[in-house]
MIDOSE-1310 file (N, C-alpha, C; in nm, 2 decimals, decimal comma, always signed):
residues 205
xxxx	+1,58/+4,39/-3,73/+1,49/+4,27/-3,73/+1,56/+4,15/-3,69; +1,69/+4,09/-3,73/+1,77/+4,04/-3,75/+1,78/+4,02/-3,58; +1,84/+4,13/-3,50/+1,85/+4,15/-3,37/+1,73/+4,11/-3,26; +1,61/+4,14/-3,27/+1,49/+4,09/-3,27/+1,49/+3,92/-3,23
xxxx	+1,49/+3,86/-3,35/+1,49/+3,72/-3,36/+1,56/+3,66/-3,26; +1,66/+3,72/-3,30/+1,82/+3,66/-3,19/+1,74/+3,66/-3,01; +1,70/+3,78/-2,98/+1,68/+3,80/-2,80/+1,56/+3,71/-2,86; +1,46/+3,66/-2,93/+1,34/+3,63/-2,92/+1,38/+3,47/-2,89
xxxx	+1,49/+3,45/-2,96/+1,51/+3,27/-2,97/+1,60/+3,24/-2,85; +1,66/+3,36/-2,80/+1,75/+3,33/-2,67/+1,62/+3,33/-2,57; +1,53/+3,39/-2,55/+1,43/+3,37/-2,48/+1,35/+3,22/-2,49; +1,35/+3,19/-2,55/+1,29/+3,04/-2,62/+1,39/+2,96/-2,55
xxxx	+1,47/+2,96/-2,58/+1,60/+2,87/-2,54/+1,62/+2,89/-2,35; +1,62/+3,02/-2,30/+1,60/+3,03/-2,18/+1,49/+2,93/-2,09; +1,39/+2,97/-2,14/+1,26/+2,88/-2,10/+1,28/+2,79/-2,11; +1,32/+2,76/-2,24/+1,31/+2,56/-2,27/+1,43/+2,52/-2,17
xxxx	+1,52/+2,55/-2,09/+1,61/+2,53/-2,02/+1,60/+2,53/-1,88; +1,48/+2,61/-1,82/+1,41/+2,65/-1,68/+1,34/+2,51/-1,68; +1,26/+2,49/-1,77/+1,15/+2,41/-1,75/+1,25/+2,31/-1,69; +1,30/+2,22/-1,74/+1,36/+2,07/-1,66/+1,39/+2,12/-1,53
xxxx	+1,48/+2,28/-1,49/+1,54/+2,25/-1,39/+1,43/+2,30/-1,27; +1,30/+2,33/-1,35/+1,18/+2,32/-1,20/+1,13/+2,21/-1,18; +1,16/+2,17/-1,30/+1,05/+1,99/-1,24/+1,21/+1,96/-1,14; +1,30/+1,93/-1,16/+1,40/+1,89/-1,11/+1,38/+1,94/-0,98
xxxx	+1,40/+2,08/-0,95/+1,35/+2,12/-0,81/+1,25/+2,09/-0,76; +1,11/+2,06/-0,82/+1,00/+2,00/-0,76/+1,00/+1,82/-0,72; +1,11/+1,80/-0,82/+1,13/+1,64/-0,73/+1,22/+1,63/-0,59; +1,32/+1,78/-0,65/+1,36/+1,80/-0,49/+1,35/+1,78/-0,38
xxxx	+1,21/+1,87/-0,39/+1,16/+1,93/-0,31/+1,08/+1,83/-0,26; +1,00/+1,76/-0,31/+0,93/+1,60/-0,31/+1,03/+1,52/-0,21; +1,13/+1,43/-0,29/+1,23/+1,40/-0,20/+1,25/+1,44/-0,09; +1,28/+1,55/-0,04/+1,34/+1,61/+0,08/+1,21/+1,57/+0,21
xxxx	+1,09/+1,65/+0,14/+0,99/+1,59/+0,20/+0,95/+1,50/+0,25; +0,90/+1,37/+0,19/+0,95/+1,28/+0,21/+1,07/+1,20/+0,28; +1,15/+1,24/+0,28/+1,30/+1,19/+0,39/+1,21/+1,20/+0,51; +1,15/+1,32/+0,50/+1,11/+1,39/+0,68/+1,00/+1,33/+0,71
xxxx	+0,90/+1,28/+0,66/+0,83/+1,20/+0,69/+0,84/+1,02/+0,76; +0,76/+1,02/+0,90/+0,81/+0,89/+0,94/+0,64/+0,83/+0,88; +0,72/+0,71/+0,80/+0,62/+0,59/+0,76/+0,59/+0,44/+0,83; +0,49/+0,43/+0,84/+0,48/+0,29/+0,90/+0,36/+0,20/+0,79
xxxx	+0,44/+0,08/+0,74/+0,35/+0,00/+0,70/+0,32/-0,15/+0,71; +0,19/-0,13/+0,75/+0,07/-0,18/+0,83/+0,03/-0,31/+0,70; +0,05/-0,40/+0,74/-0,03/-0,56/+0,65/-0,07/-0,65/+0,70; -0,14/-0,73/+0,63/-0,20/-0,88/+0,72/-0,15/-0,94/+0,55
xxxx	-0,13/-1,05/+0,60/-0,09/-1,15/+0,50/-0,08/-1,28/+0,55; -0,15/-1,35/+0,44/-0,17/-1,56/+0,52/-0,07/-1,60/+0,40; +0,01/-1,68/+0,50/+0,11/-1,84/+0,48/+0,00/-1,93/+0,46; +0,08/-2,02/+0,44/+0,00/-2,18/+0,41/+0,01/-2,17/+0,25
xxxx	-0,13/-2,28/+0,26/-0,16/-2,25/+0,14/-0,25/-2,17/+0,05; -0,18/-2,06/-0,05/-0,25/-1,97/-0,14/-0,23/-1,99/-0,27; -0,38/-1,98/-0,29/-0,42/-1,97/-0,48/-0,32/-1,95/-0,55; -0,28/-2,04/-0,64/-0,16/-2,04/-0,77/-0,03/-2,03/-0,71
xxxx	-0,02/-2,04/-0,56/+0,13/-2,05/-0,52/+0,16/-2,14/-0,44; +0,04/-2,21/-0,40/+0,06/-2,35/-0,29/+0,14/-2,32/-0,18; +0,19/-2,39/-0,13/+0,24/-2,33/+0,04/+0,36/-2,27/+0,03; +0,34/-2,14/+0,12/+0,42/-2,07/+0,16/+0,44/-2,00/+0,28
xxxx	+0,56/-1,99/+0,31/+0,59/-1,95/+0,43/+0,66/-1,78/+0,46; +0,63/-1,72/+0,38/+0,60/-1,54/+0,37/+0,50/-1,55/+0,27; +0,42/-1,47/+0,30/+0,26/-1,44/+0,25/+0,28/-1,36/+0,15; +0,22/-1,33/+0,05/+0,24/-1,23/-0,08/+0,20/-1,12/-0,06
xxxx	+0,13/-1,07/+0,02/+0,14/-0,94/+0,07/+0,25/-0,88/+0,13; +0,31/-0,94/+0,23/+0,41/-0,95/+0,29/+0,51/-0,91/+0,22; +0,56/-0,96/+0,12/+0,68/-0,95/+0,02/+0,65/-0,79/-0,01; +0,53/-0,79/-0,08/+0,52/-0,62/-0,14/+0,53/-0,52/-0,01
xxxx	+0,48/-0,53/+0,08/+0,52/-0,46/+0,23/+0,64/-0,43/+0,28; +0,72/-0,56/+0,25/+0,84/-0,54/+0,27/+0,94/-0,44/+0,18; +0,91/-0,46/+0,01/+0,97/-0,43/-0,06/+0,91/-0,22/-0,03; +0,76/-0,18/+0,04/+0,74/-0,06/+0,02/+0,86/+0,01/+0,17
xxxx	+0,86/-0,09/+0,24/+0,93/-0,05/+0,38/+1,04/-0,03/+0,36; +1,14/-0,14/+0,22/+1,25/-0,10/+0,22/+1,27/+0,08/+0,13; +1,17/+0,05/+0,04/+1,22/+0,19/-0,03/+1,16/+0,31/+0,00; +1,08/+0,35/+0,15/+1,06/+0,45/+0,19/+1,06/+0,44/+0,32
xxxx	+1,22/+0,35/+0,35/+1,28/+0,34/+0,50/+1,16/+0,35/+0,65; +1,05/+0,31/+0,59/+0,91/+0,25/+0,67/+0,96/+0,17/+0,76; +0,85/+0,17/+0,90/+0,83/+0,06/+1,00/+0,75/+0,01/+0,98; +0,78/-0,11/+0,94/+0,66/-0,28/+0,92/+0,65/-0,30/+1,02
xxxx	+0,53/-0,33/+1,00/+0,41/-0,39/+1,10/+0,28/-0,48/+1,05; +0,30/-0,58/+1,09/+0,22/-0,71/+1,04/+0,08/-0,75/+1,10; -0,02/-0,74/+1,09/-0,12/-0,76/+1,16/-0,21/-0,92/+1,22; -0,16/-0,98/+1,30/-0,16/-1,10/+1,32/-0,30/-1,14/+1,44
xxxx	-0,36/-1,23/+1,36/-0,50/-1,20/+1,41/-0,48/-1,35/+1,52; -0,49/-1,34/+1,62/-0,52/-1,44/+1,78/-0,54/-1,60/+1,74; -0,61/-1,59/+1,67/-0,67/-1,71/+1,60/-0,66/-1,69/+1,47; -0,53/-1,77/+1,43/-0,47/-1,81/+1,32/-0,57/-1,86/+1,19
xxxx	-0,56/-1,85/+1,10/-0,67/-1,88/+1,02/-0,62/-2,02/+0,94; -0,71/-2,11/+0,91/-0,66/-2,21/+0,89/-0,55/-2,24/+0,75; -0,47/-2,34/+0,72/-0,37/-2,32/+0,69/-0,41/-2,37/+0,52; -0,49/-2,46/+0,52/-0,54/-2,50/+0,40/-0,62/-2,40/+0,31
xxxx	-0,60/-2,40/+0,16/-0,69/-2,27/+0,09/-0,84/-2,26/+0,12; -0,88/-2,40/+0,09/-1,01/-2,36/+0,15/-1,11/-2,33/+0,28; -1,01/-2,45/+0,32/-1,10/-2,40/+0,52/-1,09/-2,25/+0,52; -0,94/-2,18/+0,47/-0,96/-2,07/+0,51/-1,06/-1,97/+0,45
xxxx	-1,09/-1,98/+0,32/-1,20/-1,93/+0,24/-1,28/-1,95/+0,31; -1,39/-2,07/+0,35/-1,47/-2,05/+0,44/-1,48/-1,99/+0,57; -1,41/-2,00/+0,65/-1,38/-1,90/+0,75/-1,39/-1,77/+0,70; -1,33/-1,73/+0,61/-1,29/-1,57/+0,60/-1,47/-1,51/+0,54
xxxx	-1,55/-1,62/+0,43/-1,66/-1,60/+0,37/-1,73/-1,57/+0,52; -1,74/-1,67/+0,67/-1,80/-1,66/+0,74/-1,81/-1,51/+0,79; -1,70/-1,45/+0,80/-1,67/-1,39/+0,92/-1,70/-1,28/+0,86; -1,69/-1,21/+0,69/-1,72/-1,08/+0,62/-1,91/-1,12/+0,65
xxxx	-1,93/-1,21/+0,61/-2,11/-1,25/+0,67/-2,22/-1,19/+0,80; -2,11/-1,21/+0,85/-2,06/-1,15/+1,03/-2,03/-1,02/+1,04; -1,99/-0,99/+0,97/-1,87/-0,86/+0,99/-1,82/-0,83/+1,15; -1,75/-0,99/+1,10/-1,69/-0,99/+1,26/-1,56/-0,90/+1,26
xxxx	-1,50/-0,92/+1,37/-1,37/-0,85/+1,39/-1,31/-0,96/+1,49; -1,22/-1,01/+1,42/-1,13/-1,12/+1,51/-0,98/-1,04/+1,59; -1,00/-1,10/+1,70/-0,89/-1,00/+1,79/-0,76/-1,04/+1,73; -0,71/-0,93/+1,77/-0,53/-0,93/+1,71/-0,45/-0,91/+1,78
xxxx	-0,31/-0,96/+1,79/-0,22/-0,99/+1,88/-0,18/-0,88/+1,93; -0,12/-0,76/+1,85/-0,04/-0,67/+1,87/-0,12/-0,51/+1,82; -0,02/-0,44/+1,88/-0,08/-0,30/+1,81/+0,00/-0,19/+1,81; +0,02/-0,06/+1,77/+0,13/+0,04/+1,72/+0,06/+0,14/+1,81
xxxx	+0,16/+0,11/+1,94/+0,16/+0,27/+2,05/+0,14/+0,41/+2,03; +0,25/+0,42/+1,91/+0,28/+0,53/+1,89/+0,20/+0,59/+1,75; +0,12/+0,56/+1,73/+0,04/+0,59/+1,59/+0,07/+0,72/+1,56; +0,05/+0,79/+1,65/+0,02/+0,94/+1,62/+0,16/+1,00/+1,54
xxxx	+0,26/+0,91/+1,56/+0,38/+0,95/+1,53/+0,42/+0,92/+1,38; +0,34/+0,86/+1,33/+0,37/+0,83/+1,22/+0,29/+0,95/+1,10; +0,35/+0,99/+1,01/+0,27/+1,07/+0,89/+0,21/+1,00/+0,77; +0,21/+0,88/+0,75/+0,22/+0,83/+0,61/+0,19/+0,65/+0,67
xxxx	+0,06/+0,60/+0,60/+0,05/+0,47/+0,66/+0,02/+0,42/+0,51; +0,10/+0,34/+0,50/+0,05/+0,24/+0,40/+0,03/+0,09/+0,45; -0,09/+0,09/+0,37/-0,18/-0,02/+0,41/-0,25/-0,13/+0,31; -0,21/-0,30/+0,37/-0,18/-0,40/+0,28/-0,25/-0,52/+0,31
xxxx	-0,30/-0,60/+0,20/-0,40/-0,67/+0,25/-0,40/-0,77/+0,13; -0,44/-0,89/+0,11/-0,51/-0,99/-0,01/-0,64/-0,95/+0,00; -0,68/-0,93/-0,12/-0,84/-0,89/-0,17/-0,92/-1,06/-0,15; -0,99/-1,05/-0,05/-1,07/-1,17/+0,03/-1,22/-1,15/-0,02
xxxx	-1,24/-1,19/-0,12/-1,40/-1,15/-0,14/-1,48/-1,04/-0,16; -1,36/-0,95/-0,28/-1,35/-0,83/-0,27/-1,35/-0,69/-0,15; -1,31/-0,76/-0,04/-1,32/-0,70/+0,06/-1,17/-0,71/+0,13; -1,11/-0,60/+0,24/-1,01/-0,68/+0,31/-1,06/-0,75/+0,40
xxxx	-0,93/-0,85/+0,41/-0,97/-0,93/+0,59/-1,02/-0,87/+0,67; -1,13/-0,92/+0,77/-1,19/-0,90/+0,87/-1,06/-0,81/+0,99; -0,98/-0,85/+0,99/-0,84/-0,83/+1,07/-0,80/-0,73/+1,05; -0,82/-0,65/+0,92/-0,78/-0,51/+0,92/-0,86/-0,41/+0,94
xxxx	-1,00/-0,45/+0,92/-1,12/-0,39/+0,97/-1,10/-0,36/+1,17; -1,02/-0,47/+1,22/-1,00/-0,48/+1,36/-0,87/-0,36/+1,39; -0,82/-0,38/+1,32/-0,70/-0,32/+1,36/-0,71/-0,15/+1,31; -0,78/-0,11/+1,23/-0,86/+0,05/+1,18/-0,96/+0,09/+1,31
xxxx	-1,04/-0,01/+1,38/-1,14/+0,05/+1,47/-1,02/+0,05/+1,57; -0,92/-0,04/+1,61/-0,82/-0,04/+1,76/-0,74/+0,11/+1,73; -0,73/+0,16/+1,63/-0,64/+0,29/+1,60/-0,70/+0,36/+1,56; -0,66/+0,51/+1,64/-0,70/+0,65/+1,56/-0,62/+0,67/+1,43
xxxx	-0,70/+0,65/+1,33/-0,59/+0,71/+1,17/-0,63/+0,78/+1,14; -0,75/+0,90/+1,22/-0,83/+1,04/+1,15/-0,76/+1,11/+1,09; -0,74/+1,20/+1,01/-0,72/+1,26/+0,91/-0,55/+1,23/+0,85; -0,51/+1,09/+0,86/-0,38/+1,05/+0,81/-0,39/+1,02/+0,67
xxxx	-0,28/+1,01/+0,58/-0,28/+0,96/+0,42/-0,25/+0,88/+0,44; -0,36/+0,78/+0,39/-0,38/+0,58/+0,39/-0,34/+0,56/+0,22; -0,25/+0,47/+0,23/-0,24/+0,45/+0,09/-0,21/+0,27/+0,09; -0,34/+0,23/+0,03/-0,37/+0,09/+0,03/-0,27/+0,01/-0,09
xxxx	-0,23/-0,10/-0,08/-0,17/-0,18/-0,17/-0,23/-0,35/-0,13; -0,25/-0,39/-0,25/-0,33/-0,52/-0,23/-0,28/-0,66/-0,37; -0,25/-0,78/-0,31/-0,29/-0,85/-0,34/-0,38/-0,95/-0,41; -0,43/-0,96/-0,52/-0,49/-1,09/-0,58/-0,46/-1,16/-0,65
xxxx	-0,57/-1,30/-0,71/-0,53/-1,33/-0,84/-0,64/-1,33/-0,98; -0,65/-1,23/-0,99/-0,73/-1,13/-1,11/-0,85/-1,03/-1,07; -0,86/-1,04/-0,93/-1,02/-0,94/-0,88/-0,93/-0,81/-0,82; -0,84/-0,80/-0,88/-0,74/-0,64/-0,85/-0,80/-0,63/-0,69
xxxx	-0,81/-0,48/-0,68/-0,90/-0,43/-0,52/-1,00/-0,40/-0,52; -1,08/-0,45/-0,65/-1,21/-0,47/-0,59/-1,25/-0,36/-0,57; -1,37/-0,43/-0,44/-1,45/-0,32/-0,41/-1,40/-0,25/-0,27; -1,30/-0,33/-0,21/-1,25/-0,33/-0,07/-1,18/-0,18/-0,06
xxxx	-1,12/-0,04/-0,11/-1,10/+0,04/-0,07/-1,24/+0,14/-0,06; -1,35/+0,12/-0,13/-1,50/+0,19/-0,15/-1,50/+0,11/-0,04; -1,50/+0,00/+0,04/-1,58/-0,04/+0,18/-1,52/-0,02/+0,29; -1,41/+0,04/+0,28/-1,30/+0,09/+0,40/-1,32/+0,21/+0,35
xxxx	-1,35/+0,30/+0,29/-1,42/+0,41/+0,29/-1,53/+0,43/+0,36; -1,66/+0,33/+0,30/-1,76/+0,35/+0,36/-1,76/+0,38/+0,55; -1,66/+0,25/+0,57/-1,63/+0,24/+0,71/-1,54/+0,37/+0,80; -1,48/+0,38/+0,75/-1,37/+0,47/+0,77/-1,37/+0,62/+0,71
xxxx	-1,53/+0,67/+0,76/-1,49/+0,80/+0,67/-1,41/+0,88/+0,71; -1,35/+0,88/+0,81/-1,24/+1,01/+0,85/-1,13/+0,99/+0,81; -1,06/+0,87/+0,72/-0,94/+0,83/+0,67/-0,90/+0,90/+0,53; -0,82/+0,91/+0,52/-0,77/+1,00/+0,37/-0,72/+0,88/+0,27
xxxx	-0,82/+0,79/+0,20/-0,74/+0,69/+0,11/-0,70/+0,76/-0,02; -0,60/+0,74/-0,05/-0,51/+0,80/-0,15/-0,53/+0,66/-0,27; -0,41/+0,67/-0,40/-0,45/+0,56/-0,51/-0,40/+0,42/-0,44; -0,46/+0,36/-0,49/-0,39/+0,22/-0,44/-0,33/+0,13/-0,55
xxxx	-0,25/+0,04/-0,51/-0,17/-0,07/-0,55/-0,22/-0,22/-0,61; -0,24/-0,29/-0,70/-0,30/-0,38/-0,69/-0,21/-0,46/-0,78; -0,16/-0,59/-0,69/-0,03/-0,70/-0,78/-0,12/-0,84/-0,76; -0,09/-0,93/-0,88/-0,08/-1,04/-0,86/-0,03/-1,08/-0,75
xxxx	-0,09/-1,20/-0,66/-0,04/-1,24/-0,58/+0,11/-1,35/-0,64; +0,08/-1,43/-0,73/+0,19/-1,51/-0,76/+0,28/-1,41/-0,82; +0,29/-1,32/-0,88/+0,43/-1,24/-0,89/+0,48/-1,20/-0,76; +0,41/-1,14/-0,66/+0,44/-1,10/-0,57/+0,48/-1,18/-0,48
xxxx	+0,52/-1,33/-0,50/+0,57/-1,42/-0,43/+0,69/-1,41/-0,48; +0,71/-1,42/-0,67/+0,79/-1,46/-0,72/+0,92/-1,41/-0,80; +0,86/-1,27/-0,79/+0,91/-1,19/-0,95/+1,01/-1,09/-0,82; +1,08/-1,09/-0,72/+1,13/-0,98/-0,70/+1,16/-0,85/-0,75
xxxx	+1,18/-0,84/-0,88/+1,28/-0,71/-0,94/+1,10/-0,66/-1,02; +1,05/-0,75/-1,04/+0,91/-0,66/-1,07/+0,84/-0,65/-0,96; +0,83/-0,67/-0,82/+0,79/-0,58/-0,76/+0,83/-0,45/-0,73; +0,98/-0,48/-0,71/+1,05/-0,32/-0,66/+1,06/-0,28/-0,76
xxxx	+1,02/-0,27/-0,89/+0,98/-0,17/-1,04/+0,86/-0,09/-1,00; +0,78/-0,22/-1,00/+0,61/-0,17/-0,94/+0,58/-0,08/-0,85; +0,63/-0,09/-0,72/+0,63/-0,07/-0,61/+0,74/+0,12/-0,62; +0,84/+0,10/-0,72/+0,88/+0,24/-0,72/+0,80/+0,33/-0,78
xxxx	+0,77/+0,24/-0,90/+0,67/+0,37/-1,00/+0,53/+0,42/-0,93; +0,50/+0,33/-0,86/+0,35/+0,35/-0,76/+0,41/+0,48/-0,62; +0,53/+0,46/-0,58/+0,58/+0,56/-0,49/+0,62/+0,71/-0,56; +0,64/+0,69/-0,71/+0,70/+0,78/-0,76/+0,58/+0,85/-0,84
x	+0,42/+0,84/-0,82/+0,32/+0,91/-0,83/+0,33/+1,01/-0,75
C-alpha cells in the first residue's frame, strides 16, 4: 500500500512539474511567433493644444504608438491629414464635430505601399466624439486591411473608446478588430514607465 502512495505522489509531483514547463513552452512558442511577424503601427495624433495637457508638440497618441513600436520592433506610421487641423482646442473640436456630421474624409498626405506585407496592424487614434478622426476613416477606405488583425489603442480624457471600435466595425466589416487599449491622454503624455507597463501587459494578452 505503502508502495502505491509513493508512484501515486511521484505522479502528482510529475504533473505539477509539466504544468509550468508547457505554459513556458506556449510563451515560447508565442514569442517565436511573434518575432516572425512584420508589424506596422498606424496613428493620427494632434499637437497644439490638448485637453488637460495644453500645448504640445508630440501628440499623446503618438507617445503610446511609439512606446507599442518600440516593444514589438513595429513600423510607425503617422497619419497626417493635408489640412492640418487647427491648433487651438476648440477650433479644433469644431472642425472635427463638423466633419463626423459630414462623415467626411479629409485627404492625407501619405500612405503604406507595401500593406500587404505587413501581418499585424495596430491601430491609434484620440477618441474625438466617441468616434475616431475622420482621418482614419480616410486612411482604412485608401487601404486594403481585409482579413488582417487590427488591434486598436486609443487615447482620452475619461470617454475610454467609446463607441468608436463598434463604428469602425460597422464600417469596416471585413477587418478583424481584436481587444483594444484605452489610456488617459495626460498620462500618456506624461507617465512614461506607465505606459511601457500598460502597453506590455496589453501586448502580453
Amino acid at each position: 500500500m505503502k508502495k502505491i502512495l509513493v508512484v501515486i505522489s511521484l505522479l502528482f509531483l510529475l504533473l505539477a512539474c509539466a504544468k509550468p514547463q508547457e505554459e513556458q513552452k506556449i510563451k515560447n512558442d508565442a514569442q517565436k511567433m511573434n518575432s516572425n511577424q512584420k508589424v506596422l503601427v498606424v496613428f493620427f495624433s494632434k499637437t497644439g493644444e490638448n485637453y488637460g495637457v495644453g500645448n504640445i508638440t508630440v501628440g499623446n497618441t503618438h507617445k503610446v504608438a511609439a512606446e507599442i513600436a518600440r516593444q514589438t520592433n513595429g513600423t510607425l506610421f503617422e497619419i497626417k491629414p493635408v489640412v492640418e487641423y487647427p491648433i487651438g482646442y476648440k477650433d479644433c473640436v469644431s472642425v472635427a464635430k463638423e466633419e463626423k456630421a459630414k462623415k467626411a474624409r479629409p485627404a492625407i498626405k501619405n500612405r503604406v505601399e507595401n500593406i500587404t506585407d505587413y501581418d499585424v496592424i495596430y491601430l491609434g487614434y484620440p477618441n474625438w466624439g466617441n468616434d475616431a478622426p475622420m482621418p482614419v476613416y480616410t486612411f482604412l477606405e485608401n487601404h486594403n486591411l481585409n482579413n488582417k488583425q487590427v488591434y486598436p489603442f486609443v487615447t482620452h480624457e475619461g470617454s475610454g473608446i467609446g463607441n468608436s471600435i463598434d463604428l469602425l466595425k460597422q464600417a469596416f466589416p471585413k477587418l478583424i478588430f481584436n481587444e483594444g487599449l484605452a489610456m488617459y491622454g495626460h498620462i500618456a503624455q506624461s507617465d512614461a514607465p506607465f505606459v511601457e507597463k500598460t502597453v506590455k501587459n496589453w501586448l502580453n494578452k
